[in-house]
N, C-alpha and C positions, 0 to 999 in steps of 0.2 A: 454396389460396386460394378457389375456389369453394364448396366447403362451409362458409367460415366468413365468407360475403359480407355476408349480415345482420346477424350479431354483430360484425363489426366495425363494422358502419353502427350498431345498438344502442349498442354501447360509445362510439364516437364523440358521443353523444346524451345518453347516460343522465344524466349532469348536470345537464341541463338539463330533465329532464323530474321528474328523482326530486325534487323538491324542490317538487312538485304532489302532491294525493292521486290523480293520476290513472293511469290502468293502467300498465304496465308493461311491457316485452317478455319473455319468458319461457324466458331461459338460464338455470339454474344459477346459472353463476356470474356472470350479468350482476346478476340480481337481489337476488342477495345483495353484489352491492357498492352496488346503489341501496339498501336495507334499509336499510345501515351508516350510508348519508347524511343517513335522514332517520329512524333510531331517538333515543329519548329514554331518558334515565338511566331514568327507570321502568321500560322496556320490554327490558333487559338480559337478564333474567331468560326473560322470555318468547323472546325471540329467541334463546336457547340452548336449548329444547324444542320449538323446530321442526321437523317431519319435513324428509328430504330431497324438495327437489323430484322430482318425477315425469313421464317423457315418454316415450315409444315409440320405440325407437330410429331409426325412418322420419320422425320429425318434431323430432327434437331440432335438428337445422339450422338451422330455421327459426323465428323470431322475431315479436313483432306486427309486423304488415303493415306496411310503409313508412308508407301511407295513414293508418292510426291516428294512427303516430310525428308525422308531420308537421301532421296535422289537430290535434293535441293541444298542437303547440307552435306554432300560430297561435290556438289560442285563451290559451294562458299568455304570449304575447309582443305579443297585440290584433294582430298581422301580417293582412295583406287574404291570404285563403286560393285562390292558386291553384293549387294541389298537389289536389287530389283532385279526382275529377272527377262531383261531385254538384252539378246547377245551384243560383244563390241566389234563384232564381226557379219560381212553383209552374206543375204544369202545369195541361191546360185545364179550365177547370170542366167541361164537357161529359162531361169521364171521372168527375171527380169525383163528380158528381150520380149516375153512372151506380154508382156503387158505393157512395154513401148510400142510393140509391133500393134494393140490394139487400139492403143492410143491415137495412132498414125493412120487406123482404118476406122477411122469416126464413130468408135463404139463407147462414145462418152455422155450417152442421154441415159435416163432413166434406165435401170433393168426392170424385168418383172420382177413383181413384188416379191417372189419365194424362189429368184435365183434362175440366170439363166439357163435353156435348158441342159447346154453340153455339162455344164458345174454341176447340176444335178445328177446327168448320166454318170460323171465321173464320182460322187460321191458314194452314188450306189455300187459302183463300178469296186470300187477303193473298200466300200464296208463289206459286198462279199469276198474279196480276195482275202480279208481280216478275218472275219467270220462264218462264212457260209451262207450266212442270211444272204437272200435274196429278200431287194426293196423295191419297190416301183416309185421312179425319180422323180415323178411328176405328182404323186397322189400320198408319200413319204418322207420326202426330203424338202427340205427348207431352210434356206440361204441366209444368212442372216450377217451383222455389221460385227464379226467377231464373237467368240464365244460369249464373253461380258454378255454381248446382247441378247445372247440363245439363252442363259442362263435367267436373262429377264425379261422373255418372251415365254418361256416354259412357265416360270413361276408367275407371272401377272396372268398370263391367257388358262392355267388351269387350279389354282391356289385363290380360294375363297377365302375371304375374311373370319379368323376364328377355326382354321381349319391347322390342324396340327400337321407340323413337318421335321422329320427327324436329321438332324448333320450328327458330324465326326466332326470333335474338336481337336487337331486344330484345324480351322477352314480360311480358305479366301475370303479375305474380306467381303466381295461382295455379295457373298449367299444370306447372311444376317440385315446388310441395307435393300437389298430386294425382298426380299422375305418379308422386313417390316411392311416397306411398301404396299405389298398386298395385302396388310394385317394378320398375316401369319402369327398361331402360338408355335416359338421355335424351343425346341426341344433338344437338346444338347448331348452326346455321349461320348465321352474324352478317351480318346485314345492314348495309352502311356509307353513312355521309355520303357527298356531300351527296343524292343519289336511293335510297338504301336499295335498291338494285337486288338482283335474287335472284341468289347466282353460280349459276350453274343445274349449269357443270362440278361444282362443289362437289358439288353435292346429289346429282346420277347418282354422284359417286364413293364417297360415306357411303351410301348403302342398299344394303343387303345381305341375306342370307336369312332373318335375322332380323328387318329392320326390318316393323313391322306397322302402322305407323300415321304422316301426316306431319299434324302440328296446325298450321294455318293460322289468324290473324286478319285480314282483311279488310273494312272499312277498319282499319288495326294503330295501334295504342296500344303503345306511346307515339307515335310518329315522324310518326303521318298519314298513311304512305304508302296507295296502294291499289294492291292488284296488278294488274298490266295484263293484258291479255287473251294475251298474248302469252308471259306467267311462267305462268299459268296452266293455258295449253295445255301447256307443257312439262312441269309439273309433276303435269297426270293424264296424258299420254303415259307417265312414267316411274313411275307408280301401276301403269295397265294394263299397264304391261309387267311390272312385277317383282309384282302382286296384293299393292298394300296399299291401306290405307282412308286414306281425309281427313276428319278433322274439322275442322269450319269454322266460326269465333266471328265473326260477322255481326254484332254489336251497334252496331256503327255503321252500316248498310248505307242507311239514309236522309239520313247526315251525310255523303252522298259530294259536293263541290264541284266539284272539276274533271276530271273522269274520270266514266262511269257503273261504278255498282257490279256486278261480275260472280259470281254464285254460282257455286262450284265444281261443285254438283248439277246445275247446266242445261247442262255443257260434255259432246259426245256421250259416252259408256258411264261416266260418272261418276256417275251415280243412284247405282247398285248398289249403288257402295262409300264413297261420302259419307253423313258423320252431319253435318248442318246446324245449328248452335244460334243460337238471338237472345233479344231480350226488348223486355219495352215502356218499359224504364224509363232510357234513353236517349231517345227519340223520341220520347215523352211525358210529360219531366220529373219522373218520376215513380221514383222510383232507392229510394225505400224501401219501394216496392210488392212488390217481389221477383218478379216475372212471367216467366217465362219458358218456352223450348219447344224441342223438338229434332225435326227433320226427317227421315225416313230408312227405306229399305225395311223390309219385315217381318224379313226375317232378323238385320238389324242392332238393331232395335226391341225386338227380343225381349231382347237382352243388356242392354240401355239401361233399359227398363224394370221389369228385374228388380230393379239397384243401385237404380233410382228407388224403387220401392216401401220398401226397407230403410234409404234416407236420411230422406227425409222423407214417404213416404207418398202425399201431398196436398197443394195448395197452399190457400192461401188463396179460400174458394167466393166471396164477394162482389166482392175484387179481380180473379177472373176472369168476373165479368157485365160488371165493366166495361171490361177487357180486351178485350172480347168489342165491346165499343160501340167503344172507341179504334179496332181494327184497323180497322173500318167507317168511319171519318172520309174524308170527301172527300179527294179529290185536292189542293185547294186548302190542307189544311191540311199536308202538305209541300212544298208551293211556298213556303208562309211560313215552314215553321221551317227550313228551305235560304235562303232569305233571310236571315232571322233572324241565323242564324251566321255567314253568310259575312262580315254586317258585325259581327261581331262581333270575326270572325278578323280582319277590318283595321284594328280598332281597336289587338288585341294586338299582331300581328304589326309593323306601321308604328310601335307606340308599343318595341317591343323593338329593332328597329333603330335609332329614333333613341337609345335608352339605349346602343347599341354593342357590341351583339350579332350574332353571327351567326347568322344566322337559316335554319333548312331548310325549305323547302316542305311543307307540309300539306295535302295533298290532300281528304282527308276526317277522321272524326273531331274529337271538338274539343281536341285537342291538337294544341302545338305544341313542335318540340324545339330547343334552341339550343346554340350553342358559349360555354360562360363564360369560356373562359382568356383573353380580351381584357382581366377584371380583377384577372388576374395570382395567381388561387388556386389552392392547389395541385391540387386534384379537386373531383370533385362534392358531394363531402360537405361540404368546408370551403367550396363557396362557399354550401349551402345552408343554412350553418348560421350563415354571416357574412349572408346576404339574410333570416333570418327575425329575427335579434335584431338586427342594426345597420340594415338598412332598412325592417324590416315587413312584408317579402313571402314567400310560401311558395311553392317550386318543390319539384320532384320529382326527388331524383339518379339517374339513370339505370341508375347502376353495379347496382342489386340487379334490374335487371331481365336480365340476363346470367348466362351460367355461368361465366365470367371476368371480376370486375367490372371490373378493368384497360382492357378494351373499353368501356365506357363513361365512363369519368371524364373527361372533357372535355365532358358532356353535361347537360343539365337536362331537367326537360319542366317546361312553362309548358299551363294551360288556360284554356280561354275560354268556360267554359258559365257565364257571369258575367253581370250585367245590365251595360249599358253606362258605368253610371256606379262601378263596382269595377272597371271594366279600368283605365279614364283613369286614377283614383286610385292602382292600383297601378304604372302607368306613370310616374304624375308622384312617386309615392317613390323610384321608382329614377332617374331622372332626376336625383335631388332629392341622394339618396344613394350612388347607387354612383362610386366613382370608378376610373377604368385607373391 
């Protein structure tokens, strides 16, 4: 079941997509049944002189990202899109200008490979005003092509093959396709409705002398939870005790609402063994900038930046001048976009419950996750496939974000980095259209 969680979500799909010229998910034999659907007498010929598809055995699993699948059939079905979680709103000029202005001062070659230096100073700059730590920018920090890629710069440059790494299910997809990648044994422990609490006995019981690594998202996507100060003590106690590493995807850590946000770095002897990642394109509406960065002693730095170098090198030199300007933004201008959301989250959230959902708390992040079986579908799949072509809305099934999709099927996620007049609207179609 787990290995064929996406292909069955693809297959489930494919219908409805193959009949667009638009991409495709990339099984085998998913695609050659969408081919069948939308070849032409003409193209007989040619479709019988097609090599066989081609995939590496470590990624054949895995399919286009839910995110694509769904984005693609809210634009073929006009559905209001709140499945992905790219705002429809731009961010501040102030960054903007800061990266036309560099554009205009010929700062468009190569950067250094781990970020130029002011983007460094200012990340160290930005992590101790968060936490206290004190980082040295030059010999700690590391620039990278958006979090994605810090995510897969940590786990290929320090995640040996055969080496045990522990997630919280539900996860982002791409912590299980990198993982595989480095032939990581991944190690699963599901967090549940209604407070996604950590079973903590759980976790002491699964690590063992192999485990090397426990990957943490905090504030966590899907679900919103944030781990409390309290999960978090436990879970570097049982680091330091058995010497493994934390890597910690922070890309929400300014979208924390009710709860303050805790880096797992700043808790005592968790430096050492903490690799930190974030990025600016959460926090600055800016999600197609690809900005990002990883935090982390030298010893760790070294493995981190080695993968870095052979992914992508460099990131983009102009979008990191302005980078460099965003981290530097007043204090005032996260007071307002923590405003911003929180009414944003009450517009979704109060508009999902009167539609007759159950609704789970969202602490931070701009997701929110709900229980659908109140309209009587049988899983996630079938209701999100009934909500994008019978009512126009796009949610997100929960189930591909699991090692057992079974654990999720009674779940959606719903986002809110919408402007306030796309929440209401998606509200009042469902309102409009769904019925128990």
């Amino acid at each position: 079941m787990p290995s064929s969680k996406l292909l069955g979500f693809s297959n489930h799909f494919h219908c409805l997509i193959a009949s667009s010229s638009l991409p495709t998910p990339k099984s085998p034999s998913f695609i050659a049944a969408t081919m069948s659907t939308v070849s032409t007498d003409n193209d007989t010929a040619t479709k019988k002189s097609h090599p066989p598809l081609q995939i590496a055995k470590r990624l054949e699993k895995f399919q286009t990202t839910i995110f694509t699948q769904m984005s693609l059939l809210a634009i073929k079905h006009g559905a209001i899109n709140l499945g992905q979680g790219f705002p429809n709103f731009d961010g501040p000029e102030f960054v903007k200008e800061a990266a036309i202005q560099a554009i205009r001062d010929g700062k468009n070659q190569y950067a250094r490979g781990y970020g130029i230096p002011d983007l460094n100073i200012a990340v160290a700059e930005r992590f101790k005003k968060d936490t206290g730590l004190v980082v040295n920018p030059e010999k700690e920090v590391t620039v990278t092509t958006g979090c994605t890629e810090a995510i897969a710069a940590t786990i290929l440059g320090l995640i040996n093959p055969g080496d045990e790494v522990i997630v919280f299910a539900p996860f982002y997809d791409s912590y299980e396709a990198t993982l595989s990648m480095a032939g990581a044994k991944i190690k699963s422990i599901t967090l549940r409705p209604p407070d996604f609490a950590v079973p903590l006995e759980e976790l002491k019981s699964i690590i063992s002398k192999n485990t090397r690594a426990i990957l943490i998202n905090t504030p966590h996507n899907p679900t919103g939870k944030m781990f409390t100060r309290e999960e978090l003590n436990s879970i570097a106690s049982l680091c330091i005790e058995n010497d493994v590493l934390v890597f910690t995807d922070e890309v929400y850590d300014k979208l924390a609402f009710d709860m303050e946000h805790i880096s797992m770095a700043s808790l005592p002897g968790m430096f050492e063994r903490t690799v930190t990642m974030n990025s600016l394109g959460k926090t600055f509406s800016l999600t197609g900038w690809k900005i990002g960065w990883i935090i982390a002693p030298p010893h760790l730095t070294w493995g981190v930046r080695q993968a870095h170098a052979f992914l992508t090198f460099s990131t983009s030199q102009p979008m990191q001048w302005a980078a460099t300007v965003a981290l530097r933004a007043p204090d005032s201008y996260y007071v307002e976009l923590k405003r911003d959301y929180m009414a944003k989250r009450a517009i979704l959230v109060e508009g999902l419950k009167a539609v007759g959902f159950k609704v789970f708390p969202s602490s931070g992040t701009y997701f929110v996750v709900v229980d659908h079986t109140p309209f009587g579908l049988e899983n996630d799949v079938a209701f999100c496939e009934y909500l994008v072509k019978e009512v126009g809305v796009v949610a997100i099934p929960t189930s591909v974000f699991y090692l057992n999709p079974e654990e999720g099927k009674n779940l959606v996620r719903f986002t809110f980095c919408k402007d306030a007049e796309t929440l209401r609207a998606a509200v009042e179609r469902m309102k409009e259209k769904l019925r128990k």
